[in-house]
C-alpha positions in Angstrom: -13.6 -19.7 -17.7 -13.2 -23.5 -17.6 -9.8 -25.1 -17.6 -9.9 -28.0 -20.2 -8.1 -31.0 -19.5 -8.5 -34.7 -20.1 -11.3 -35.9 -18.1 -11.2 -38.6 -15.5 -11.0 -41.1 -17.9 -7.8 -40.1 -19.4 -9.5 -39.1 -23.2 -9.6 -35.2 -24.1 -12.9 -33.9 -24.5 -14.6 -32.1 -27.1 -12.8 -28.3 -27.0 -9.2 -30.5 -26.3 -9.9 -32.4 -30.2 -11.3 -28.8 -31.6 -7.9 -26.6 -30.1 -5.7 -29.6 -31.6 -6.9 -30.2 -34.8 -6.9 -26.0 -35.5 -3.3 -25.3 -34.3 -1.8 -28.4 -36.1 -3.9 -27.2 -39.4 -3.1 -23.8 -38.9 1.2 -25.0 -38.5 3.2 -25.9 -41.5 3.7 -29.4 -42.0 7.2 -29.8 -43.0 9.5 -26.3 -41.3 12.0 -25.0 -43.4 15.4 -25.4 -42.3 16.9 -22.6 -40.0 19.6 -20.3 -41.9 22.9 -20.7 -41.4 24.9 -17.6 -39.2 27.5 -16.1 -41.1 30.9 -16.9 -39.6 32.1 -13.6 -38.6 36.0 -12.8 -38.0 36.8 -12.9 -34.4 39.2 -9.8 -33.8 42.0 -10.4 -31.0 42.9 -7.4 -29.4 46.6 -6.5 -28.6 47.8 -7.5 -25.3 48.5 -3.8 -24.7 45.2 -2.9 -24.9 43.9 -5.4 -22.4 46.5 -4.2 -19.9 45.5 -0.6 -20.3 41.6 -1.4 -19.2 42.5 -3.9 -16.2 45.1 -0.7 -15.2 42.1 1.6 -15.3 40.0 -0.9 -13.4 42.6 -1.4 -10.7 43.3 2.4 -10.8 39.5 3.5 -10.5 38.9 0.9 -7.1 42.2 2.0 -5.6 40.9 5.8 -5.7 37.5 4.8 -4.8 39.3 2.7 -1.6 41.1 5.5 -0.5 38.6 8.2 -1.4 36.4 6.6 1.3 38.9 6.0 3.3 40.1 9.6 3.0 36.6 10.8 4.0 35.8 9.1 6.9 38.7 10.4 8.8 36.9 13.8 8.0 33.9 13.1 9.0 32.7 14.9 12.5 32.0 12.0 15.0 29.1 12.1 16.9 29.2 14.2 20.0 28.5 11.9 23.3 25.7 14.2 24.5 23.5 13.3 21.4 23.6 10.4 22.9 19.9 9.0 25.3 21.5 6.7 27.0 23.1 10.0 29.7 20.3 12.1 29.3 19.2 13.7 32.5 15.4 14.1 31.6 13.0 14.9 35.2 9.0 15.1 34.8 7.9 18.3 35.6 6.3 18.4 39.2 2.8 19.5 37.5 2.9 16.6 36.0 4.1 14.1 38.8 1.9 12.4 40.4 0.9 11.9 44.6 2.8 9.4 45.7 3.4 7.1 42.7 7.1 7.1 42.0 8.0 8.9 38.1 7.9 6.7 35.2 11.1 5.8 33.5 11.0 5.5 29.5 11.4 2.1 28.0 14.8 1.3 26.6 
């Protein structure tokens, strides 16, 4: 497929004029004018109500603070010996080598 553009000269070519003088046959000349939105009653709810939802908002992220809070006192901790950094790992002597010294893991 061959992009079509103006060519060096500046002037459209052939396919540019054809595409151009379809679409702006095929598109009214004069567009009716746009309708007109209804104006619609804007309803102001009672200051009551508003506090109600920002109280259950404030209400829901204080439970979810403390919730999480709550739980990760409860949580088990790891236990130290999980840990590699104090294992006490030894290469089996079938394994070891003559005289070359064991090899330590990468940290």
């Amino acid at each position: 497929m061959i992009a079509s553009s103006p060519t060096e000269s500046g002037q459209p070519d052939d396919l540019d004029r054809q595409l151009g003088a379809f679409f702006r046959g095929e598109a009214p000349k004069h567009w009716p004018a746009a309708p007109m939105p209804k104006r619609l009653a804007v309803v102001v709810r009672p200051a009551a109500t508003q506090y109600r939802g920002r109280l259950a908002l404030a209400a829901s992220v204080a439970a979810l603070l403390i919730g999480g809070w709550f739980l990760s006192g409860r949580l088990p901790s790891p236990t130290p010996s999980g840990s590699m950094d104090d294992t006490k790992a030894t290469v089996p002597s079938s394994l070891r080598g003559g005289s070359a010294p064991p090899v330590r893991p990468h940290r």
